[in-house]
N, C-alpha and C positions, 0 to 999 in steps of 0.2 A: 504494500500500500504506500503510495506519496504521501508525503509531507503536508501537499498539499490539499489531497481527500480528506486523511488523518485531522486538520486541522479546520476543515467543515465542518467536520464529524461533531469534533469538540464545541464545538463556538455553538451549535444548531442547540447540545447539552445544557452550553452555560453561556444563554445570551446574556448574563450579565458582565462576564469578561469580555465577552464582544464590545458591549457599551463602553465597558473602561479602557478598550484600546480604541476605542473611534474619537473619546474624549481627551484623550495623552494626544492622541493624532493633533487634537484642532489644540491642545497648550501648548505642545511642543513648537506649534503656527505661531501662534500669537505668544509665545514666550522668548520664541528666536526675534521676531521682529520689536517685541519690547526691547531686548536688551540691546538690538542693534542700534535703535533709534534712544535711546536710554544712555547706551554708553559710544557713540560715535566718534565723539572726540579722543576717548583714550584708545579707540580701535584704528582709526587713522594714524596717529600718532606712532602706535606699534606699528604697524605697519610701513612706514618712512623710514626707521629705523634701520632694517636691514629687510629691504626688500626682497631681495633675492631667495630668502628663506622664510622670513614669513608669511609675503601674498602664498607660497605654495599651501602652506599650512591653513591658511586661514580658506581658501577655495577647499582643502581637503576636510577641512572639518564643516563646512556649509553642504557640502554634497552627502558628507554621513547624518547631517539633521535632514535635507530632505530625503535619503536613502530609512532612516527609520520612520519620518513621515508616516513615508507609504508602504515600508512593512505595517505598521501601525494602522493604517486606512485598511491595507488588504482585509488581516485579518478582524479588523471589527467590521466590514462587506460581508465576510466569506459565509455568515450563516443566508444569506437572500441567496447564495446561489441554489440553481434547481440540481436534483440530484445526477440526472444525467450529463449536466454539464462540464466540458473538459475545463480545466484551472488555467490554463492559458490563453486569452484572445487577443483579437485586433480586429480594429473595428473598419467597412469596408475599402477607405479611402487611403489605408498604408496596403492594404494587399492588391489593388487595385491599380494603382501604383502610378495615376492620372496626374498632371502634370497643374491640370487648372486648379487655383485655389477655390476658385466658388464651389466647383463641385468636390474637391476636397471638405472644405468647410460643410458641405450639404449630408455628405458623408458622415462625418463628427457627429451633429448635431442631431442625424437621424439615430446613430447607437447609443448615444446621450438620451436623448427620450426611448430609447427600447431599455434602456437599464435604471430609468427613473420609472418605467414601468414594473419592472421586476421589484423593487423594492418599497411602492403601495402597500 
C-alpha cells in the first residue's frame, strides 16, 4: 500500500487531524508572511551582509515553508478524495500541453471548480 492511500485511509478515521493540518497549513501562510513583513528590516540587513551565502539560504528555507505548506494542504484535502481515485493528478491544461494562455487558464479554472465540487 502507498503512502499515499495509507494516508487517506487515516485522515477519512480522524478528520480531526485533517482539520489540524489544513489549519498549521493556513498559520504556517500567515505566520511566514507576519514575520516577513514584521521583521524586514533585520532580514534585508542579513542578507547584505554576505550575500553570497545567505540569499542561498534564505531562498532554501522559503521553499521548505512553502514545501511543508502543501504537504500540510495535501494531507488535510486527502480525506474528500473519492476512493477510486489515483493520488496523483494534473489538471487538463499541463497535459495538454496548448500553448495559449486563455485556454490554459480555461483549463485551471475548469479542474478548480471540478475539485471545489468534490469537497461540498
Amino acid at each position: 500500500m502507498s503512502v499515499c492511500k495509507s494516508l487517506k485511509g487515516y485522515t477519512r478515521k480522524h478528520e480531526r487531524l485533517a482539520d489540524i493540518f489544513s489549519l498549521l497549513a493556513v498559520a504556517l501562510l500567515f505566520g511566514t508572511l507576519y514575520i516577513v513583513l514584521a521583521y524586514h528590516t533585520p532580514i534585508v540587513s542579513w542578507l547584505k551582509k554576505d550575500a553570497v551565502i545567505h540569499v542561498p539560504i534564505a531562498i532554501a528555507l522559503l521553499l521548505f515553508d512553502i514545501f511543508i505548506i502543501y504537504m500540510c494542504l495535501n494531507i488535510g484535502a486527502a480525506r474528500f478524495a473519492d476512493e477510486d481515485e489515483s493520488c496523483f493528478h494534473t489538471f487538463k491544461g499541463r497535459r495538454a500541453g496548448s500553448g495559449s494562455i486563455g485556454v490554459m487558464f480555461n483549463n485551471w479554472l475548469h479542474h478548480m471548480e471540478q475539485v471545489g465540487k468534490k469537497h461540498r
